[in-house]
N, CA, C and O atoms as CSV, one atom per row, in Angstrom:
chain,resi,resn,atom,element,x,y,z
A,1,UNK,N,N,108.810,69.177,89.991
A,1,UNK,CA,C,109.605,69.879,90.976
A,1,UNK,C,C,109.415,71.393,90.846
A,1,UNK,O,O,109.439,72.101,91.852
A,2,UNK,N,N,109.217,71.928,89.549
A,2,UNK,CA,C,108.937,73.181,89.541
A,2,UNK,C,C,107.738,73.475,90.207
A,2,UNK,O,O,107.587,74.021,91.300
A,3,UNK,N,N,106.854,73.021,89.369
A,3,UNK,CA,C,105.285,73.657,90.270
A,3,UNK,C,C,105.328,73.361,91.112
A,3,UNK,O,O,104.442,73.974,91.708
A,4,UNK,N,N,106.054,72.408,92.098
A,4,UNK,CA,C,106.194,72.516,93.474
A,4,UNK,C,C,106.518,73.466,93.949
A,4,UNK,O,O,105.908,74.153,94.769
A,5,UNK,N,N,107.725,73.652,93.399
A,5,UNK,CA,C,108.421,74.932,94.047
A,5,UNK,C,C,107.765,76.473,94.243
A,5,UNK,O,O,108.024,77.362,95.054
A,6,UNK,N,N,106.732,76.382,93.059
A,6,UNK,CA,C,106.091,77.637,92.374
A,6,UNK,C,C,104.521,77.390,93.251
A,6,UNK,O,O,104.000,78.433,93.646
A,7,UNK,N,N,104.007,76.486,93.462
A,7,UNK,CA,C,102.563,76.614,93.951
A,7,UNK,C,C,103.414,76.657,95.620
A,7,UNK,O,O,102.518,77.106,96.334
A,8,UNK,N,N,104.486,76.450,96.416
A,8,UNK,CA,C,104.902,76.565,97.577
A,8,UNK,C,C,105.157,78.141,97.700
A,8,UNK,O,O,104.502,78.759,98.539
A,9,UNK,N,N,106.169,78.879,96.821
A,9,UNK,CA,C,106.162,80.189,96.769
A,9,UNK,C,C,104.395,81.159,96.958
A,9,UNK,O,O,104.118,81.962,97.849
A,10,UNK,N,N,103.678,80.801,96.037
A,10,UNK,CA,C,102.221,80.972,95.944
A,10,UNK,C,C,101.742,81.105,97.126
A,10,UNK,O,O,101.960,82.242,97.544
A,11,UNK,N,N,101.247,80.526,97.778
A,11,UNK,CA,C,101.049,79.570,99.053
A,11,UNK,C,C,101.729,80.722,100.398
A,11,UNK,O,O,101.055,81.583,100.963
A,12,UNK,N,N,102.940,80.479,100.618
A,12,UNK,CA,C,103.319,81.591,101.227
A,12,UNK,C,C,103.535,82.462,100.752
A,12,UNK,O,O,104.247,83.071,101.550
A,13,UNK,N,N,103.338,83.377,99.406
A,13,UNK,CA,C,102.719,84.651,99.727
A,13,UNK,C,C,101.415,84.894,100.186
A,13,UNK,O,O,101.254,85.671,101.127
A,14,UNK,N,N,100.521,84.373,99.685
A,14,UNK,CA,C,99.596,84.610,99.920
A,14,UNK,C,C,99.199,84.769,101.512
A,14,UNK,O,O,98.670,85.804,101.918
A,15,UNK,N,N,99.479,83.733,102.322
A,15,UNK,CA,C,99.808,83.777,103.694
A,15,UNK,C,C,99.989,85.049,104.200
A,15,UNK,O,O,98.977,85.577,104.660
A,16,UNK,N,N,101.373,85.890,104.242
A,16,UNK,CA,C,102.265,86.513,104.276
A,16,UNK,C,C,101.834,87.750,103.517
A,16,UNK,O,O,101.981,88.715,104.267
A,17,UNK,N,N,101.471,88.032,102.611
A,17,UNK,CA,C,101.171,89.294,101.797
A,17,UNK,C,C,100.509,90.234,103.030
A,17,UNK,O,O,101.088,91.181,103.561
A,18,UNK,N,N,99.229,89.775,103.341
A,18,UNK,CA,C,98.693,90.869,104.546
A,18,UNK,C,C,99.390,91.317,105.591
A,18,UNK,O,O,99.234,92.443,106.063
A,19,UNK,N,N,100.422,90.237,106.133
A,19,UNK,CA,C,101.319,90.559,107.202
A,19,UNK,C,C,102.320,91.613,106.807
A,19,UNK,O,O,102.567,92.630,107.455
A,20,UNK,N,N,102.857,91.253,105.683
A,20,UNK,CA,C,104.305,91.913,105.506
A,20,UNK,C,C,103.799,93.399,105.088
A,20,UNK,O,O,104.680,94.257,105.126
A,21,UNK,N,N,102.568,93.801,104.715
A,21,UNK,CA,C,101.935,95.190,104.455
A,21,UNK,C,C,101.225,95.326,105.631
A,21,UNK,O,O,100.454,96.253,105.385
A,22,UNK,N,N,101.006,94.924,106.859
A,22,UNK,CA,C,100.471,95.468,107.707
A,22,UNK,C,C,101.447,95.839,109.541
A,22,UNK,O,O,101.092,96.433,110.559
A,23,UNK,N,N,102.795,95.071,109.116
A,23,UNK,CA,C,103.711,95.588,110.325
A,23,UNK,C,C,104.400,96.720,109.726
A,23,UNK,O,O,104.471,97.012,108.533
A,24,UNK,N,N,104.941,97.366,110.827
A,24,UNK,CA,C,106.095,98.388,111.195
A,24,UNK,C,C,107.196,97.667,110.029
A,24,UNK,O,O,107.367,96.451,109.941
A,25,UNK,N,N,107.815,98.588,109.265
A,25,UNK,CA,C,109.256,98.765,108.827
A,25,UNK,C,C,109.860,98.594,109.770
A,25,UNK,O,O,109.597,98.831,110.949
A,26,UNK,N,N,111.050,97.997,109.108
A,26,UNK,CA,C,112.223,98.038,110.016
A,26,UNK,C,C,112.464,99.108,109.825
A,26,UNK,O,O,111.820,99.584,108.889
A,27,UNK,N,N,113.647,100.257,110.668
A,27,UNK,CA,C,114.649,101.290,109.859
A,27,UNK,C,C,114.968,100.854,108.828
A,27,UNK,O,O,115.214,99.657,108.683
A,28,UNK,N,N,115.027,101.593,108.019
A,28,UNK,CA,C,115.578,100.981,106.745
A,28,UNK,C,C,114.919,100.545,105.747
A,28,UNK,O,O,115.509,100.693,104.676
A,29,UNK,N,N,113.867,100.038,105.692
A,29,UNK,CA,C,113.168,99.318,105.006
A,29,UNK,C,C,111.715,99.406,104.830
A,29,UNK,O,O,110.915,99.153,105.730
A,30,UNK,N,N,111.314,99.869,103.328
A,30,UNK,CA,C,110.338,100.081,102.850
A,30,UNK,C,C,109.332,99.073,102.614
A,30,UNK,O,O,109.806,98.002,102.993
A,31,UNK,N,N,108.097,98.909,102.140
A,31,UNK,CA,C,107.527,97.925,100.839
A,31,UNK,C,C,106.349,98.967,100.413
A,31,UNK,O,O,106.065,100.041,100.942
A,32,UNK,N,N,105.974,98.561,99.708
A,32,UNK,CA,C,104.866,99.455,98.234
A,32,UNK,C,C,104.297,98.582,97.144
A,32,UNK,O,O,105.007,97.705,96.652
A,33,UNK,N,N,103.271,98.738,96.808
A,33,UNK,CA,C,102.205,98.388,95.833
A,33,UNK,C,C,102.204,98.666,95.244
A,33,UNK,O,O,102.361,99.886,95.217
A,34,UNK,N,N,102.046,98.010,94.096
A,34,UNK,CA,C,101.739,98.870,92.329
A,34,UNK,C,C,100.637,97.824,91.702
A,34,UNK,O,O,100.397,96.683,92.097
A,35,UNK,N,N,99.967,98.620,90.486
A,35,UNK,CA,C,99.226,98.047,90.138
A,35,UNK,C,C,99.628,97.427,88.960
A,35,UNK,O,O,100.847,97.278,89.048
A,36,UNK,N,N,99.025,96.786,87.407
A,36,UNK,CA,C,99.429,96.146,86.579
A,36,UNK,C,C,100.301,97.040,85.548
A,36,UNK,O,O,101.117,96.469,84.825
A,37,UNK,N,N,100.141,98.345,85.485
A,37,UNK,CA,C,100.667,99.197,85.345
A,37,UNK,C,C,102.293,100.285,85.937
A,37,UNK,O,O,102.764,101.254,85.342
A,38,UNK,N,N,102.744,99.717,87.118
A,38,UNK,CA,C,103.530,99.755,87.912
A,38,UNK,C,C,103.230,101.068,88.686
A,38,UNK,O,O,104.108,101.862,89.021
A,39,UNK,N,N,101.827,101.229,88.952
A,39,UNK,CA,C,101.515,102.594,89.745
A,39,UNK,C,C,101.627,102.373,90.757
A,39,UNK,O,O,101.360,101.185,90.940
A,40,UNK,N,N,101.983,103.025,91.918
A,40,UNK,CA,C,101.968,103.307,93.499
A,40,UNK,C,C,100.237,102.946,93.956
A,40,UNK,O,O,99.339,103.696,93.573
A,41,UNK,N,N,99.993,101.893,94.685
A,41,UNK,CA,C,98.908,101.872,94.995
A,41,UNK,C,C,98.628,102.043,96.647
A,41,UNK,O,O,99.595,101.603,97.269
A,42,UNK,N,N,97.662,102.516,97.448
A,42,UNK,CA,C,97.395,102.008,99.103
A,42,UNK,C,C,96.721,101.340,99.408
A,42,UNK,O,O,96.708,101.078,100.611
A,43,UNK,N,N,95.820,100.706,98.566
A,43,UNK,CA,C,95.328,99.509,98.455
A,43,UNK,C,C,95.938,98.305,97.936
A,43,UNK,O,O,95.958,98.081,96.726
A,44,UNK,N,N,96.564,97.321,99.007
A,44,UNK,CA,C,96.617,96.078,98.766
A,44,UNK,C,C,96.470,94.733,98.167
A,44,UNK,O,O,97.169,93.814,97.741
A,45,UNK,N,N,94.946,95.128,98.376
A,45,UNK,CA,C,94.020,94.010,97.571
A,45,UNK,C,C,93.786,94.235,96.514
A,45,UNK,O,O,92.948,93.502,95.990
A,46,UNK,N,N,94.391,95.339,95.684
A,46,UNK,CA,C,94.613,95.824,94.437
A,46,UNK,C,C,95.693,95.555,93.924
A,46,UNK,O,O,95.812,95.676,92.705
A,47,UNK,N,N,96.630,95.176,94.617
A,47,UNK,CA,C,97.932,95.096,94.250
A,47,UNK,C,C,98.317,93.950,93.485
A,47,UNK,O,O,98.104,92.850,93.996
A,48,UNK,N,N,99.087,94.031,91.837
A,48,UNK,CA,C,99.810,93.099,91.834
A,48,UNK,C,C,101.232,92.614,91.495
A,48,UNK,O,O,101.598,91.500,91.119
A,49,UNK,N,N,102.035,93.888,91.757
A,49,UNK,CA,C,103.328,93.754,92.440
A,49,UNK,C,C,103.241,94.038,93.799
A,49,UNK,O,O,102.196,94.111,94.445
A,50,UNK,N,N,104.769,94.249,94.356
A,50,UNK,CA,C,105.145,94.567,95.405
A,50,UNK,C,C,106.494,94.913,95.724
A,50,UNK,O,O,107.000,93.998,96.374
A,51,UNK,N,N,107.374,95.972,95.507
A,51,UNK,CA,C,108.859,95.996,96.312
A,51,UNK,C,C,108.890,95.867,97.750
A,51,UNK,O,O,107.924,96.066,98.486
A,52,UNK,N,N,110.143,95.497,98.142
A,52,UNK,CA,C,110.840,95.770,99.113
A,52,UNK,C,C,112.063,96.821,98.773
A,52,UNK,O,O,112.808,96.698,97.800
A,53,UNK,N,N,112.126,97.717,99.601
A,53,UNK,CA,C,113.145,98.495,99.411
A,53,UNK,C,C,114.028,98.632,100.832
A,53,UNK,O,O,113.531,98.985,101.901
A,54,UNK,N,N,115.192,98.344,100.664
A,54,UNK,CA,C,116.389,98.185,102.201
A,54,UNK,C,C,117.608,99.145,102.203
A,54,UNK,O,O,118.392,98.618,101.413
A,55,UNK,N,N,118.009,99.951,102.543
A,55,UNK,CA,C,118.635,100.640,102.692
A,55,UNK,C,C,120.099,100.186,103.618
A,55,UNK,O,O,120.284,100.131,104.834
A,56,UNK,N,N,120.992,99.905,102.465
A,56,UNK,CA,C,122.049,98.805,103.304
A,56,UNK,C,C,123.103,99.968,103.752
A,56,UNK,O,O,123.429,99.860,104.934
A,57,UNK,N,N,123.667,100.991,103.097
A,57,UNK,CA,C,124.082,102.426,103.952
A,57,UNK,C,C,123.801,103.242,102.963
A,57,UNK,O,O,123.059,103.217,101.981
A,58,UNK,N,N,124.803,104.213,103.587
A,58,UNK,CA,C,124.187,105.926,102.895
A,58,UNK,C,C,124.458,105.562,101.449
A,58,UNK,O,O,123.950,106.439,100.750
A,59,UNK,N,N,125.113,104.528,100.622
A,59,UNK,CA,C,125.049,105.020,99.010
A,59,UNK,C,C,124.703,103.643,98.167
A,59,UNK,O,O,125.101,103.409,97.026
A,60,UNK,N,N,123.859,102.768,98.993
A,60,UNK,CA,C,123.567,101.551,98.750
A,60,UNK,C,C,121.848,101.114,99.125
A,60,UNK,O,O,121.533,100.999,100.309
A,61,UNK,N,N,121.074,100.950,98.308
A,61,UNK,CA,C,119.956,100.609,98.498
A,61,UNK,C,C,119.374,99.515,97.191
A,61,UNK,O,O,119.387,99.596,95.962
A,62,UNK,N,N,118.943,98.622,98.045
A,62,UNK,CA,C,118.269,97.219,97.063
A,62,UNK,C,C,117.059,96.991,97.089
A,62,UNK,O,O,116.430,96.825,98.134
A,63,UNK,N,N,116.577,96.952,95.961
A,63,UNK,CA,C,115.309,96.806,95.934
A,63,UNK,C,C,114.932,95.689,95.078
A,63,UNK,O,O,115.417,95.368,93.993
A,64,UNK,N,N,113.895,95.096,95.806
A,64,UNK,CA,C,113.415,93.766,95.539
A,64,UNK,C,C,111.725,93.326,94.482
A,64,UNK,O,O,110.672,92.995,95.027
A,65,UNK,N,N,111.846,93.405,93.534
A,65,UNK,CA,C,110.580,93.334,93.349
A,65,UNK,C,C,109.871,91.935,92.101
A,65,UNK,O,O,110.144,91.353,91.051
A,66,UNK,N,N,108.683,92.031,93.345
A,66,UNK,CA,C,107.938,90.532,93.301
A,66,UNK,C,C,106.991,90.423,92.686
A,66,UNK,O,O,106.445,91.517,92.549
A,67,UNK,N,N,106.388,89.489,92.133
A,67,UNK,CA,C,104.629,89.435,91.658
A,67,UNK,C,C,103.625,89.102,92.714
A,67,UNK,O,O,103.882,88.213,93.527
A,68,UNK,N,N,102.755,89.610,92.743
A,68,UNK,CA,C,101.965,89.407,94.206
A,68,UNK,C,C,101.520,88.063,94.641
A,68,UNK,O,O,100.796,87.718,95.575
A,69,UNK,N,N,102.088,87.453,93.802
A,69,UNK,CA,C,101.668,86.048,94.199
A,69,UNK,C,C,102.159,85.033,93.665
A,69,UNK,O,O,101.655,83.916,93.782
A,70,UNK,N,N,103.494,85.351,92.825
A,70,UNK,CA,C,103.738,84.646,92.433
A,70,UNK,C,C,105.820,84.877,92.835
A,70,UNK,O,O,106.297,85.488,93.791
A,71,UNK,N,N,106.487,84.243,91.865
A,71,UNK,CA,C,108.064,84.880,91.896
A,71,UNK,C,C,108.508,86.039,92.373
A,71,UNK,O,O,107.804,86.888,92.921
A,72,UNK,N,N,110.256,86.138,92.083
A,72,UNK,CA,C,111.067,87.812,92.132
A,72,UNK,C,C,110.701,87.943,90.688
A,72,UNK,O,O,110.364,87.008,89.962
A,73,UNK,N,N,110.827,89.507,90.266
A,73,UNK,CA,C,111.078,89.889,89.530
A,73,UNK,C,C,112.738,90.189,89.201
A,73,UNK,O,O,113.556,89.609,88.488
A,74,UNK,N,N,112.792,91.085,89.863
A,74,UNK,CA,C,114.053,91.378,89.806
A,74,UNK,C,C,115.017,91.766,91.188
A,74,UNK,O,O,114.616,91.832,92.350
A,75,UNK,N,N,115.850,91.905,90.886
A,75,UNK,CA,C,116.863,92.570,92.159
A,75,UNK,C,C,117.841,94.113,92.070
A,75,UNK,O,O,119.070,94.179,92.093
A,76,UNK,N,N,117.179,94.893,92.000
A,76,UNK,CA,C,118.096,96.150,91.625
A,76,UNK,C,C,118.906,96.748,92.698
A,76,UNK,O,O,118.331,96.810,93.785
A,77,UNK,N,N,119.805,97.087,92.659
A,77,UNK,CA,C,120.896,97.875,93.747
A,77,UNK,C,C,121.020,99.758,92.940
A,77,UNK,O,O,121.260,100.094,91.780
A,78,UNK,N,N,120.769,100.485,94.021
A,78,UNK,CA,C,120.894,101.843,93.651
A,78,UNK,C,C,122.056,102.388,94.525
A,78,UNK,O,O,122.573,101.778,95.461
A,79,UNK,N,N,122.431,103.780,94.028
A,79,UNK,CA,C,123.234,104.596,95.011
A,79,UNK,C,C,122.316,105.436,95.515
A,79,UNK,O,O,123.083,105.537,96.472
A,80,UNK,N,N,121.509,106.066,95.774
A,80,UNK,CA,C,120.868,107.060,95.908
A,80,UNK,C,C,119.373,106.518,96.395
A,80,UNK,O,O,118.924,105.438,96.012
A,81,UNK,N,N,118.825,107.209,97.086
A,81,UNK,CA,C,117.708,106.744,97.982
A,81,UNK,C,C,116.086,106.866,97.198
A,81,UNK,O,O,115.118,106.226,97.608
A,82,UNK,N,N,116.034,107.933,95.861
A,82,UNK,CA,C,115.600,108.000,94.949
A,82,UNK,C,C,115.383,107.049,93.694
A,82,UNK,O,O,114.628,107.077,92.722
A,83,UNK,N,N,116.375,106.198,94.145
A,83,UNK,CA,C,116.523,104.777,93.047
A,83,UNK,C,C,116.799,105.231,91.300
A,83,UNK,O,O,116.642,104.572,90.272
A,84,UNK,N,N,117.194,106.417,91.491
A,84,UNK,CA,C,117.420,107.020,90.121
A,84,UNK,C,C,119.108,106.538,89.495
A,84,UNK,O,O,119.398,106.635,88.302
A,85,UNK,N,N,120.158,105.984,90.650
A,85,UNK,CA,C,121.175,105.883,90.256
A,85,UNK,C,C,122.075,104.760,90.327
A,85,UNK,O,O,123.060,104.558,91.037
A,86,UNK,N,N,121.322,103.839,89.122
A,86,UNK,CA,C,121.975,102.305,89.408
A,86,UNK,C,C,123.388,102.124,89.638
A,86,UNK,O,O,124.120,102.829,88.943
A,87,UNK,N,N,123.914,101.369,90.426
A,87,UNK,CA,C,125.206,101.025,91.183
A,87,UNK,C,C,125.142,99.536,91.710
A,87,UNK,O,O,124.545,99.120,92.703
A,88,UNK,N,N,125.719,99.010,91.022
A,88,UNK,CA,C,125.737,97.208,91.650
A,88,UNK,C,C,125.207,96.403,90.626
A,88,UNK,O,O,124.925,96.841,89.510
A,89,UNK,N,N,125.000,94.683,91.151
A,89,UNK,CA,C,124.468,93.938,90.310
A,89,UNK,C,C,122.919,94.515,90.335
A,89,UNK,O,O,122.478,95.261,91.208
A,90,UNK,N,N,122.243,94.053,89.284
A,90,UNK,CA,C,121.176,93.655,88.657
A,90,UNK,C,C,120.601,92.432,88.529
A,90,UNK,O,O,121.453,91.707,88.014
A,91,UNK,N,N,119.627,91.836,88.721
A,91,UNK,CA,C,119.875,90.238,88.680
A,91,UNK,C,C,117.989,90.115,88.269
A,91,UNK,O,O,117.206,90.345,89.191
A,92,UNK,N,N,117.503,89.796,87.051
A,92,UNK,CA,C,116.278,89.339,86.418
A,92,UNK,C,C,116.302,88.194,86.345
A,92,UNK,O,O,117.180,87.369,86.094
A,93,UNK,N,N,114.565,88.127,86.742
A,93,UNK,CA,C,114.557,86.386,86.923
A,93,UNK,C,C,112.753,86.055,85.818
A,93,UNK,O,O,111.762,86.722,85.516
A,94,UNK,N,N,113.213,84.784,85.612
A,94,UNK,CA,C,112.230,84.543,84.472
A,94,UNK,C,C,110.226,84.277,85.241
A,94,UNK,O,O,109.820,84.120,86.393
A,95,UNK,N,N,109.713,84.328,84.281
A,95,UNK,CA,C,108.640,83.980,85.247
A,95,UNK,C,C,108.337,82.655,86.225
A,95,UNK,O,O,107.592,82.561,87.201
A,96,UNK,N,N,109.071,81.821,85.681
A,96,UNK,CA,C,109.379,80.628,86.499
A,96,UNK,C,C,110.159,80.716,87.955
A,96,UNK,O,O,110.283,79.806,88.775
A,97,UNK,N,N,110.621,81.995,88.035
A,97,UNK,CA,C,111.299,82.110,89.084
A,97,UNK,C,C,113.007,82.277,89.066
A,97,UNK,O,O,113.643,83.146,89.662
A,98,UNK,N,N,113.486,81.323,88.314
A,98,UNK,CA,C,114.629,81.013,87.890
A,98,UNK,C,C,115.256,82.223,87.495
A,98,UNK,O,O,114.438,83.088,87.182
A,99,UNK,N,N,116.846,82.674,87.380
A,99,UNK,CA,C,117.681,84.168,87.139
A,99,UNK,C,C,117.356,83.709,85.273
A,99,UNK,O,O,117.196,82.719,84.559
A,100,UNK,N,N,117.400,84.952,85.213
A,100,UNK,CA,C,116.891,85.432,83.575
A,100,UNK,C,C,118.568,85.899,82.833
A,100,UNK,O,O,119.093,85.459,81.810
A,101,UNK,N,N,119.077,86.939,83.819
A,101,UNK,CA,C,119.631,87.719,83.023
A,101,UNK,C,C,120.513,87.923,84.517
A,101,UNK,O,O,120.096,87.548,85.613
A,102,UNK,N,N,121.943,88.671,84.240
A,102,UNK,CA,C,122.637,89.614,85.221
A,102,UNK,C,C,123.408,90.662,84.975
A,102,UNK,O,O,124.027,90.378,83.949
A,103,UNK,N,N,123.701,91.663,85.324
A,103,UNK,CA,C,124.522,92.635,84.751
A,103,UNK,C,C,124.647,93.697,85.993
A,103,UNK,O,O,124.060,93.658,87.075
A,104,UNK,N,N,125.739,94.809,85.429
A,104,UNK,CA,C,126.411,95.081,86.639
A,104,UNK,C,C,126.256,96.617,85.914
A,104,UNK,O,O,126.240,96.856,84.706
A,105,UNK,N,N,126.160,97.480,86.930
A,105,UNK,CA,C,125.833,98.928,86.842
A,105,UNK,C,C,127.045,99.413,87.654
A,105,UNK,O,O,127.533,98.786,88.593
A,106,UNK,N,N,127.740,101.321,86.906
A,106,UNK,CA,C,128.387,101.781,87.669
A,106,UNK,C,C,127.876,103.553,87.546
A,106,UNK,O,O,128.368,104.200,86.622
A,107,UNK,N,N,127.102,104.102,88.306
A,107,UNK,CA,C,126.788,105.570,88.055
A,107,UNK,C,C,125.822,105.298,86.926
A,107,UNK,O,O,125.824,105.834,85.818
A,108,UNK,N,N,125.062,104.448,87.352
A,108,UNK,CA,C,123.705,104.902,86.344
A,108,UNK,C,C,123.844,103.927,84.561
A,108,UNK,O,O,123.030,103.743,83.656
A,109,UNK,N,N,125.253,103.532,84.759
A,109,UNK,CA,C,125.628,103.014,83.367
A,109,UNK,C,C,126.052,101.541,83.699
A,109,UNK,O,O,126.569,101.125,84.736
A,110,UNK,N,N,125.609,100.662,82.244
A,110,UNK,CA,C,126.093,99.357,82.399
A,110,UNK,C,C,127.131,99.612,82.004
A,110,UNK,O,O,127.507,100.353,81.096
A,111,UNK,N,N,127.894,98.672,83.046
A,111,UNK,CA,C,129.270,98.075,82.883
A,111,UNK,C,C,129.599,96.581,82.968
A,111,UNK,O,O,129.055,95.735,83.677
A,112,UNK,N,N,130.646,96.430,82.060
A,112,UNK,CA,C,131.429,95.076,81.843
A,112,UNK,C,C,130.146,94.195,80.807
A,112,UNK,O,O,129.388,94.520,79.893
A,113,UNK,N,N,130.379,93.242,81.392
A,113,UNK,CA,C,129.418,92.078,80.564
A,113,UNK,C,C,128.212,91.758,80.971
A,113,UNK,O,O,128.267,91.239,82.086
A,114,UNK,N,N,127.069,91.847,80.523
A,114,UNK,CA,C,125.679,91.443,80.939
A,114,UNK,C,C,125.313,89.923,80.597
A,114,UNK,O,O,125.170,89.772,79.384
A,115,UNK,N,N,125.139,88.854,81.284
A,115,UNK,CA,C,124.897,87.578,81.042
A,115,UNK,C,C,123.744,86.826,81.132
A,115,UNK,O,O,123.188,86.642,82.215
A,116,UNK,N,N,123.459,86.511,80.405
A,116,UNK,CA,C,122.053,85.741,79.923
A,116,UNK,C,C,122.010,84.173,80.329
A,116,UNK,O,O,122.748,83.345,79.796
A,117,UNK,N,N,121.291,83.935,81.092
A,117,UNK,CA,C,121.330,82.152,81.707
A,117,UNK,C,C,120.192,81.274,81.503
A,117,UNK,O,O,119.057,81.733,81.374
A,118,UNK,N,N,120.440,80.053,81.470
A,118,UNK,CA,C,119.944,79.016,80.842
A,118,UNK,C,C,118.786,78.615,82.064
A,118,UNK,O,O,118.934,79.115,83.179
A,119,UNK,N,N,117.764,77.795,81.826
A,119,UNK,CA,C,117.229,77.339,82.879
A,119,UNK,C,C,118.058,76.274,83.840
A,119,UNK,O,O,117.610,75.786,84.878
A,120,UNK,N,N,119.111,76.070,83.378
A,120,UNK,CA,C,120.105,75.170,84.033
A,120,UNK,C,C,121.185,76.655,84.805
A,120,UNK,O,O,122.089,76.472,85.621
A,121,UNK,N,N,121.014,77.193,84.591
A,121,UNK,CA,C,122.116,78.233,85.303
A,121,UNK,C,C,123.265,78.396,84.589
A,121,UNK,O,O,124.258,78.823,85.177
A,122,UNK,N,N,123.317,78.092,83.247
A,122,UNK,CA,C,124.713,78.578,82.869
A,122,UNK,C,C,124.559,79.506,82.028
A,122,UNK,O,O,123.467,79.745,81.513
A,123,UNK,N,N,125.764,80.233,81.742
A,123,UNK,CA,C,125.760,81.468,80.661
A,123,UNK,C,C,125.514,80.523,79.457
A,123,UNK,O,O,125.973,79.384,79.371
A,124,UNK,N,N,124.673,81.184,78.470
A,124,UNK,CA,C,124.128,80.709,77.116
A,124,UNK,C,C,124.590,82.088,76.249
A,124,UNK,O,O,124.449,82.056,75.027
A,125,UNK,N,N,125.181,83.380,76.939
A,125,UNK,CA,C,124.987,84.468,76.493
A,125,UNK,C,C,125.554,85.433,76.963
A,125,UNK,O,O,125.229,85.787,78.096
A,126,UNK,N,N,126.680,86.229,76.168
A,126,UNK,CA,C,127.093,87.486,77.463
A,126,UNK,C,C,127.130,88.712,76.229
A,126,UNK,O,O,127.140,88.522,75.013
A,127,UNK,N,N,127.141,89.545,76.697
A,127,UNK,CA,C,126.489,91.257,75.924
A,127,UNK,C,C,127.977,92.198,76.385
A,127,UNK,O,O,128.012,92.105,77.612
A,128,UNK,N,N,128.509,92.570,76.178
A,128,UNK,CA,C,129.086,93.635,76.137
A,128,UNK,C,C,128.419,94.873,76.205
A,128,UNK,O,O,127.810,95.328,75.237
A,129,UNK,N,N,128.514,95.560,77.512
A,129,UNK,CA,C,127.958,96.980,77.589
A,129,UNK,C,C,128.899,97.832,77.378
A,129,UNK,O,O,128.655,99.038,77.398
């Protein structure tokens, strides 16, 4: 069921990768390339990440970032359009795809409890920030 799930993800990116780098943005909404290194790339076919970046209002922006062909990486929420000032959940996911980790940001700082999850989805783990 996994590698199903994981060679289906595959599959449509791959599809989809040229498209989603070759239309118009919405307002609002970025995407960008990096290389294995997490550099800014303009070449594509070089690429093997990818964000999405969405701009949900003036002090809220999420950014999404993927393996080029494979899973999410992660899910970050910023205040600031610079992405310098974490605000919101956080949400890491394992290479399988599956959530890794979650934790909650306020002004750049963790806050409350950061929780660590099982491949079954339950807390196995919580951190005090």
């Amino acid at each position: 069921m996994k590698l199903l799930r994981v060679l289906s993800l595959i599959i449509f990116l791959c599809l989809n990768a040229v498209t989603i780098f070759s239309q118009k943005n919405k307002p609002g909404e970025a995407y960008y390339a990096y290389d294995a290194a997490w550099k800014p790339l303009n070449n594509i076919k070089k690429a093997i990440y990818f964000a999405r970046v969405k701009k949900v209002n003036d002090t809220c922006w999420v950014v999404n970032n993927y393996n080029m062909f494979g899973p999410m990486i992660s899910r970050e929420v910023y205040k600031d359009r610079e992405n310098k000032i974490a605000h919101g959940t956080w949400i890491f996911y394992k290479p399988d795809g599956y959530m890794d980790s979650v934790c909650n940001f306020q002004n750049a700082l963790a806050h409350g409890k950061w929780y660590f999850l099982n491949d079954t989805g339950r807390t196995y783990r919580e951190k005090n920030t």
